[in-house]
C-alpha atoms as one frame of an Amber mdcrd trajectory, in Angstrom:
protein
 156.926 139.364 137.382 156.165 141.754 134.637 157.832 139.704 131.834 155.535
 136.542 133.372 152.347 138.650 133.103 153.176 139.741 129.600 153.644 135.802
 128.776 150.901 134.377 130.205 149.018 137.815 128.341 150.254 136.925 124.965
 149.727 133.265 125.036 145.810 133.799 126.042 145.803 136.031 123.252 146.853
 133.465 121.142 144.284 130.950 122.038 141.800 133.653 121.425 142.872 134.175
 117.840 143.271 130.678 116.995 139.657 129.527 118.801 138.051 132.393 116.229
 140.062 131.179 113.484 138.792 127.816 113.741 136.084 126.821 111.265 133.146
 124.986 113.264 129.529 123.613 112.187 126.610 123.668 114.237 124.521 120.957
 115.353 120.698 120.563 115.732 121.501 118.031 118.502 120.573 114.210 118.397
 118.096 113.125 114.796 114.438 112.860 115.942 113.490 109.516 116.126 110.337
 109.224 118.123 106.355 108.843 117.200 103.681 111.770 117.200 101.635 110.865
 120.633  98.294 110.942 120.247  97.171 113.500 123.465  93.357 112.981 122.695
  90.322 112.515 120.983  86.533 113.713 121.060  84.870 111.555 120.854  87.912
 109.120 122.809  89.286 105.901 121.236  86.810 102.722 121.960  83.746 105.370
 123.181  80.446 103.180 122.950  77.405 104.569 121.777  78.531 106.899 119.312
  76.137 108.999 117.898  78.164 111.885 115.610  79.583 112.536 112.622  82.495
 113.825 113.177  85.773 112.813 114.698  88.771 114.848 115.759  92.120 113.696
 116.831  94.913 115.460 118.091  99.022 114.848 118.300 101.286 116.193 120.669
 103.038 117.385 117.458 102.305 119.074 113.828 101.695 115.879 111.896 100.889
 115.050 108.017  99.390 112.270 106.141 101.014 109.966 103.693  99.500 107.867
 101.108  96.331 107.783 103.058  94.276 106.538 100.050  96.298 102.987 100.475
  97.139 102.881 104.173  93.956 103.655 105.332  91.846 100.620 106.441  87.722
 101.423 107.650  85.977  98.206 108.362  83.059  98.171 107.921  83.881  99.523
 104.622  81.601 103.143 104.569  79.598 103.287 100.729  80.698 107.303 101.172
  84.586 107.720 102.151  85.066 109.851 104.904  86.190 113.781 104.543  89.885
 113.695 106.350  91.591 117.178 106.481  93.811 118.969 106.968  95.721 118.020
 104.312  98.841 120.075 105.637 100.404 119.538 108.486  98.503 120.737 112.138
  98.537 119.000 115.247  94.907 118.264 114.976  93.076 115.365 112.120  89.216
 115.369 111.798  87.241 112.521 110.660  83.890 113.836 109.082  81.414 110.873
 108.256  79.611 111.288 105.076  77.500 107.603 105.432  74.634 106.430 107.752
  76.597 104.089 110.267  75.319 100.674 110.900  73.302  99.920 114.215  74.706
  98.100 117.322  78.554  98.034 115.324  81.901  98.289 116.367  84.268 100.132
 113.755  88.018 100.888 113.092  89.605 103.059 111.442  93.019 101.291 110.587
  95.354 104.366 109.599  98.739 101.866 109.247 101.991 104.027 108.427  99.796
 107.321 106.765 100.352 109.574 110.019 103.658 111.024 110.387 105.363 113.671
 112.174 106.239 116.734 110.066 109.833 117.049 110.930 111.331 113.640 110.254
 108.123 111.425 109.146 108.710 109.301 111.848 105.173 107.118 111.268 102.418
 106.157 114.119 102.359 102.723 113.145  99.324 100.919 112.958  97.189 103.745
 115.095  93.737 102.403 115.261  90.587 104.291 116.111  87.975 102.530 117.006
  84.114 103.397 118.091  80.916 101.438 118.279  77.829 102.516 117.688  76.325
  99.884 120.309  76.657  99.670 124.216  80.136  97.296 123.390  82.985  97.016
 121.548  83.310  93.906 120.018  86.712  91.765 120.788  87.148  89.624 118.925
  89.832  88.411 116.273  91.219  86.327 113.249  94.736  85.447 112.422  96.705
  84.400 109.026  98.950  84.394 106.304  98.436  84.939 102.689 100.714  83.539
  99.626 100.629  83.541  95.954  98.753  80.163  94.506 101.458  80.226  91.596
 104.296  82.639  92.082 107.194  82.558  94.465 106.027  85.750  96.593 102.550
  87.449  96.743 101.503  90.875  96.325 101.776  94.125  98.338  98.133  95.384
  99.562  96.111  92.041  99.575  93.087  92.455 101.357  91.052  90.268 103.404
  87.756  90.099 104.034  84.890  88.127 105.779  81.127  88.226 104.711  78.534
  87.466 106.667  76.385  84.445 106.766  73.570  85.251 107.066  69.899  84.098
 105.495  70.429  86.748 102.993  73.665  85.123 102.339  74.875  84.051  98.800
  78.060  82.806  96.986  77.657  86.237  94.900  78.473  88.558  97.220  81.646
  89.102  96.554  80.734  90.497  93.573  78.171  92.497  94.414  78.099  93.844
  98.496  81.496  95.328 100.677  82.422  92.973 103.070  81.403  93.267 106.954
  84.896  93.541 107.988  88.266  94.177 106.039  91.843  94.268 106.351  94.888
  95.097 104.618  98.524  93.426 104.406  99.620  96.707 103.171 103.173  96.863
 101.436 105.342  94.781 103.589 103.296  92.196 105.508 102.380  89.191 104.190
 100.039  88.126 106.993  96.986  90.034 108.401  94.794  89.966 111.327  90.919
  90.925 111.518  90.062  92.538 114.999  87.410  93.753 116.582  84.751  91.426
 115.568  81.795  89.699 116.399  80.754  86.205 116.867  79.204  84.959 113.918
  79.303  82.654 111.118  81.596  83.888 108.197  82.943  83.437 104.702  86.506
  84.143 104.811  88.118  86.055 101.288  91.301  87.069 100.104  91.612  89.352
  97.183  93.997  91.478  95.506  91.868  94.672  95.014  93.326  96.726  91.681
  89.980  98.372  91.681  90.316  98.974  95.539  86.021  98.953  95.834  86.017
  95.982  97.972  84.406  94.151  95.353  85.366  91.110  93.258  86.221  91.600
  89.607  87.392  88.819  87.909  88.803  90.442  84.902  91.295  92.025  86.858
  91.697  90.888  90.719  92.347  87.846  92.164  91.188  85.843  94.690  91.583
  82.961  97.768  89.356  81.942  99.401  88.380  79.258 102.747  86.781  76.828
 101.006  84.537  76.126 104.096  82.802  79.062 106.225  84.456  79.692 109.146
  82.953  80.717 113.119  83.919  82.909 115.506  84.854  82.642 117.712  88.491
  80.492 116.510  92.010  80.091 117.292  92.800  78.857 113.868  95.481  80.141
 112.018  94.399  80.246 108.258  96.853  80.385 104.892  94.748  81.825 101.923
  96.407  81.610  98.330  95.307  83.933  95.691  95.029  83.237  92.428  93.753
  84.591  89.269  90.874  83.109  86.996  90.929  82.002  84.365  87.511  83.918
  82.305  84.690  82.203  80.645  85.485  81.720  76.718  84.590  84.679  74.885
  85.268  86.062  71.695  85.481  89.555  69.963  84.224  90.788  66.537  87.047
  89.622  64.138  89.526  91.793  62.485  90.957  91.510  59.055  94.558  91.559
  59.241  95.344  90.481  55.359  93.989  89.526  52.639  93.936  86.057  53.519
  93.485  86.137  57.388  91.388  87.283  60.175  92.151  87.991  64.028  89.984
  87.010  66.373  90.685  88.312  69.930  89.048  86.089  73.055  89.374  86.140
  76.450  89.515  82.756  78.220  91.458  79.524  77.902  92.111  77.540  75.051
  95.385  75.530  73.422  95.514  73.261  70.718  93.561  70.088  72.050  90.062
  69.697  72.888  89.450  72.310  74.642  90.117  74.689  71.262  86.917  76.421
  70.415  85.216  75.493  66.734  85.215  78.129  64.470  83.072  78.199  61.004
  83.708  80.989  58.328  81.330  81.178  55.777  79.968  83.308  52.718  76.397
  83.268  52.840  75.575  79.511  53.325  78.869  78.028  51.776  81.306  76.947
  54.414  85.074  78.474  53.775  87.831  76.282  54.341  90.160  77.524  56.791
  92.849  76.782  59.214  92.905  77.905  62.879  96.336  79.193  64.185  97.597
  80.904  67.697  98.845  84.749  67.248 101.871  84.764  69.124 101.656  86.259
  72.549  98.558  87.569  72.191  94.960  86.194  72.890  93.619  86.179  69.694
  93.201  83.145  67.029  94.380  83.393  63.142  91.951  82.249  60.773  93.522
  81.106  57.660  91.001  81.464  55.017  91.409  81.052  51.079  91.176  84.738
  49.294  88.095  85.539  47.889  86.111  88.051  46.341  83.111  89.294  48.502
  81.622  92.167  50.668  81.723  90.916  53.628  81.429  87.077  56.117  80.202
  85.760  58.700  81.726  83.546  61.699  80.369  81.730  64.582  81.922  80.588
  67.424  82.050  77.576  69.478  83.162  76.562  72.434  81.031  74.292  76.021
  77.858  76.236  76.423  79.105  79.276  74.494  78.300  80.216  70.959  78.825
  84.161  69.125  77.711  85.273  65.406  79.615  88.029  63.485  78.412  89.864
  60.375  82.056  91.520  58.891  83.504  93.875  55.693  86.016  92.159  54.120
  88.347  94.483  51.644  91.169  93.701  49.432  94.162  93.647  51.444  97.607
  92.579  50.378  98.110  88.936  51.359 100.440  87.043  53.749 102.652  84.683
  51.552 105.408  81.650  52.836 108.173  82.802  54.702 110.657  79.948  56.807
 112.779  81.124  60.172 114.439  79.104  62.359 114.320  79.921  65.618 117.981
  78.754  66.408 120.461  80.482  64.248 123.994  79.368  65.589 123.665  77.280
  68.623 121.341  74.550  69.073 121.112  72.979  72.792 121.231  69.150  73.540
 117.706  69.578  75.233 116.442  71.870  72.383 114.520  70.553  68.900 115.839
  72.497  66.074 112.358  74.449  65.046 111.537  75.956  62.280 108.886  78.448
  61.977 106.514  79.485  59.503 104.571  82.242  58.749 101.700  80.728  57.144
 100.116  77.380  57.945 101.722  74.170  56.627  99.421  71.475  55.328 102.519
  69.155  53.273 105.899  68.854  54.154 108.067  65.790  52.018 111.167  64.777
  54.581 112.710  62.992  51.366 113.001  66.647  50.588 115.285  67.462  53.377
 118.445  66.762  54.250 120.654  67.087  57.588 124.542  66.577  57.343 127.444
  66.891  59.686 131.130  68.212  59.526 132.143  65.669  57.803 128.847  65.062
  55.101 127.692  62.474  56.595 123.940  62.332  56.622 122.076  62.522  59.482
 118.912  60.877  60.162 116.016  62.887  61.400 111.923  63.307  62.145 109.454
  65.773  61.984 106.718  66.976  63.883 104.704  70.009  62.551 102.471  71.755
  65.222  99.580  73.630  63.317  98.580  75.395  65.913 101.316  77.094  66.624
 102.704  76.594  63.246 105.838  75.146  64.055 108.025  72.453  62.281 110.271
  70.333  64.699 113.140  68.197  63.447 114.345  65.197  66.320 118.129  64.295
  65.387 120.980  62.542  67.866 122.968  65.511  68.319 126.629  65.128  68.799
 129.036  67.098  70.956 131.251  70.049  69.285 129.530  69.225  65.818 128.363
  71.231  63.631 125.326  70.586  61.068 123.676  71.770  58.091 119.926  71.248
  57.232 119.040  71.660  53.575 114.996  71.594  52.172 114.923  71.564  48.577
 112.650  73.721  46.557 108.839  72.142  47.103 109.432  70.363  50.373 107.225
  72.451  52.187 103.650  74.049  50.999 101.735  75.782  52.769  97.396  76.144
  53.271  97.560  78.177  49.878  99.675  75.911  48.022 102.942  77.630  47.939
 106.019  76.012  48.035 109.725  77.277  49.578 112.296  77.889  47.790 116.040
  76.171  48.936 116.920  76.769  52.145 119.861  76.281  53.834 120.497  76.424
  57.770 123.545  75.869  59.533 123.605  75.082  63.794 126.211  73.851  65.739
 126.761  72.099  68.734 128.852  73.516  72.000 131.247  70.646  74.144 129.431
  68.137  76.879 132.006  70.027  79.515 130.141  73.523  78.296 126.339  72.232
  80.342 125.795  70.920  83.843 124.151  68.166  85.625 121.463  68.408  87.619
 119.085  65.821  89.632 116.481  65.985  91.744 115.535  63.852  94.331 112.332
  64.406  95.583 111.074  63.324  99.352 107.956  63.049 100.779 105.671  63.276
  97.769 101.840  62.778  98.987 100.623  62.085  95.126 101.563  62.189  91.735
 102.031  63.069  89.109 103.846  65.666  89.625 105.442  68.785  87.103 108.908
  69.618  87.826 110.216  73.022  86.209 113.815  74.692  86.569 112.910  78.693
  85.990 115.011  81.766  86.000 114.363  84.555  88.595 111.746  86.194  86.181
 109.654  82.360  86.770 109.982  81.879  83.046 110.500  78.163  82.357 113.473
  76.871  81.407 113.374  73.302  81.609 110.533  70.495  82.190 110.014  67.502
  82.923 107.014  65.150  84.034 106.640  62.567  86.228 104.260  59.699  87.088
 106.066  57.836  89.878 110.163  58.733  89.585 111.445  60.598  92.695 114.647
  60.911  91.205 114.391  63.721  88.091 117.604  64.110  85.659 118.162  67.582
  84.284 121.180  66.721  82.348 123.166  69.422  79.866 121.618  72.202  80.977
 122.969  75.745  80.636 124.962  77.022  83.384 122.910  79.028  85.133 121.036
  80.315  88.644 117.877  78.135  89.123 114.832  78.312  90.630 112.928  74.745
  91.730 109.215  74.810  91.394 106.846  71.272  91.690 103.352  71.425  90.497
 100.834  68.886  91.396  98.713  67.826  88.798  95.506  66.484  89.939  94.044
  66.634  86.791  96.523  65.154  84.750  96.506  67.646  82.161 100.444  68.600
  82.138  99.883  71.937  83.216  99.540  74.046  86.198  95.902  74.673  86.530
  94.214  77.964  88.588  91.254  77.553  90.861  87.519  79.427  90.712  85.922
  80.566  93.340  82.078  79.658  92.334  83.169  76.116  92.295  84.846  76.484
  95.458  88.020  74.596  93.642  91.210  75.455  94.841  94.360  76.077  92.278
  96.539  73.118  91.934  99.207  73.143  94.734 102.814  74.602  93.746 105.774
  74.154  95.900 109.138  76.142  95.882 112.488  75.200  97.124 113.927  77.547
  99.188 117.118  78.375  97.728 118.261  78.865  94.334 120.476  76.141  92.594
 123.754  76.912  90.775 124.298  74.653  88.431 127.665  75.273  86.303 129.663
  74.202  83.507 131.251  70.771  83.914 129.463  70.125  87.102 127.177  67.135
  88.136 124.713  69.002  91.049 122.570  66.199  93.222 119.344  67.953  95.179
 117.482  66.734  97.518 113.765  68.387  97.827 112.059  67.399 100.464 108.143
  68.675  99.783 107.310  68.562 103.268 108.832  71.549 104.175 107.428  75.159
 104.036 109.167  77.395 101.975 111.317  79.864 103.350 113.025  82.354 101.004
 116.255  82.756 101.052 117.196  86.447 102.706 117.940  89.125 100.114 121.652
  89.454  99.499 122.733  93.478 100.588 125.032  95.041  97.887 127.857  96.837
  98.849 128.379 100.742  98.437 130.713 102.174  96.528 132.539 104.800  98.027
């Protein structure tokens, strides 16, 4: 009996030792997952008649706020923002209103994901608090989605507005006044929904608000817009599309940049056709020659003018109703002089023209001066086209597969707008094998007009290839690079070749641009046939999750 006590003794002992041996954590229980609550308010949520200044909520929890400058949504928009504190955490948030309210008016204060509880930031989503400073609150509501005019997906933060139409009404207002209600997709939502309204007669504006002063600036925002006032109340669901605008023509006080040229910087739309502005340089009454040439990737204009000796010029400006004078210094500055790059330098692509750029203008360029031969030294025949404005010399040749060229211009074949000449130059490009490109076509359903741009972009949206059409339905992209695609049709109802944005004082909408839904993978030695149907909406593909690495 004794030696069984003395067993069972040890061996509880034993357990002891080992239990306190045992390394352990401890646990804070199951991660908090739920809301703050909100317990109450003074005055409470929807009161009528409110005559204060001050509101004060309170949370069944300490509770902070996040990002409250961009979450928070007050419609009416208030001239004076509202003083909200604490700005540390505390159970309780006050409201203190620092404008006169608005008679017989229902408003909300929209707070979206900016409260939070202090432990976890678990977010009260969407809390609303809402008063009216009538005998009602006003019901009523307005549905709809919002999408970029151009690009594939629209901005975080749009917001959305409607004005009143009233008999003090005008198309400026968006300019000048905050709108009578607002709302915000904030950064995840690409629809929105207007509540607590009135019935009324309404002009119904999207804009994307860098400014955030509910007010429309076109040298920054953008803009969409219902192109006919709208009533409510409505169960239509609307689609705005905001776009950018393109800015009156206007010009800035020129800058020498050499001896021999001037910058002129411009805001506005203009390319090499008619629509380029007219530009006159003179000294005193004489009229300089010059030559007009795009800066590259910047909004400003080169004027190519022949060095001279003076103080200082004058410019005027041109362009539809608008017209600018300049008075300038000019000093002596070292001068810009003939230099020759091509832009391909080893591989030229069967849908590329072999370009050559220049520096300075060209006025002359001699193609008996110029010669193209292949592997074997056979000469090739080619054309030109030189593109002043851009100041680019193209050369067309029937390029064949795994060949490899070289493109001679003897000394004088090329002068430029100050009658200098190149010296020999010698480029060599080469061609890669049929089997190294892909194939792609395009066959296009339900097309309500044409004609119609078709463009194969990258992810970034920068175009890689074009091509135009003016009744086809079936679009060959053949020898293309290899590559991930993205489809985009434009229709041009202007006929102009180019996607064209809309204006809001003209109540013109931008041209329409369609996207196809997934991306195309076109590869080497492969003929790809895609069918587009433009009747359907566009529905992004869902983002692909990347994997962890452990």
């Amino acid at each position: 009996m004794l030696k069984n006590n003395l067993k069972y003794a040890f061996l509880l002992l034993l357990l002891i030792v080992v239990g306190c041996a045992k390394r352990g954590s401890i646990t804070g229980g199951l991660k908090d997952t739920i809301a703050p609550v909100l317990k109450m308010s003074f005055p409470e949520n929807f009161s009528t008649n409110f005559k204060g200044n001050e509101i004060k909520l309170i949370f069944d929890e300490n509770v902070k706020l996040k990002n409250l400058s961009k979450q928070l949504i007050i419609s009416p928009p208030m001239k004076n923002e509202p003083l909200i504190l604490p700005t540390t955490a505390s159970k309780t948030i006050s409201i203190k209103i620092k404008d006169t309210l608005q008679p017989n008016t229902t408003y909300s204060f929209n707070f979206g994901q900016s409260i939070a509880d202090n432990n976890e930031g678990n977010p009260y989503s969407q809390f609303k608090y809402v008063f009216s400073t009538g005998a009602f609150i006003d019901s009523l509501s307005l549905g709809g989605s919002i999408k970029s005019a151009f690009d594939r997906e629209v901005e975080s933060f749009v917001s959305v507005m409607l004005y009143e139409v009233n008999d003090s009404f005008k198309d400026s207002i968006v300019y000048k006044d905050v709108p009578r209600y607002v709302t915000n997709t904030l950064d995840s939502l690409k629809t929105f929904r207007l509540e607590n309204l009135k019935a009324g007669k309404y002009l119904l504006v999207a804009m994307k608000d860098y400014n955030s002063n509910n007010k429309y600036n076109p040298k920054t925002d953008k803009i969409g817009f219902s192109k006919d006032f709208i009533t409510i109340p409505n169960d239509t669901v609307y689609e705005l599309e905001v776009f950018k605008e393109t800015l009156p023509f206007k010009t800035f006080k020129p800058i020498q940049a050499s001896g021999n040229r001037l910058l002129l910087g411009y805001e506005g739309k203009i390319n090499s056709g008619i629509s380029k502005p007219k530009i006159i340089l003179k000294n005193n009454t004489e009229i300089l020659s010059t030559v007009i040439t795009k800066f590259p990737k910047k909004d400003s204009l080169q004027i190519w003018y022949k060095p001279i000796k003076v103080d200082s010029l004058t410019l005027a400006a041109a362009k539809e109703n608008y017209q600018a004078n300049f008075n300038f210094k000019i000093k002596d500055q070292k001068k810009d002089t003939l230099s020759i790059i091509a832009l391909q330098t080893n591989t030229l692509k069967f849908r590329e023209r072999f370009t050559l750029e220049s520096n300075t203008p060209l006025i002359r360029f001699e193609n008996s001066k110029m010669k193209l031969i292949n592997n074997s030294k056979t000469t090739v025949p080619f054309t030109t086209e030189y593109d002043e404005f851009n100041q680019k010399l193209y050369i067309d040749f029937k390029k064949e597969p795994s060949e490899n060229y070289t493109f001679e211009i003897l000394p004088g074949a090329l002068t430029d707008f100050f009658e200098k000449t190149n010296d020999t130059l010698n480029y060599k490009i080469a061609t890669k094998t049929t089997s190294d490109y892909g194939n792609l076509t395009v066959t296009l359903q339900n097309v309500k007009q044409f004609p119609l741009i078709i463009e194969l972009t990258n992810l970034k949206g920068d175009v890689l290839n074009s091509e135009y059409t003016e009744n086809n339905t079936t679009i060959d992209f053949n020898l293309i690079e290899p590559a991930l695609y993205t489809l985009r049709i434009v229709y041009d109802t202007n006929k102009n070749k180019e996607w064209d944005t809309g204006n809001y004082l003209e109540k013109r909408q931008a041209e329409e641009v369609l996207y196809f839904s997934k991306e195309i993978d076109v590869r080497a030695n492969w003929d790809v046939n895609q069918i587009f149907d433009l009747s359907l909406p566009y529905i992004p593909e869902p983002k692909k999750k990347t994997e962890k690495k452990n």
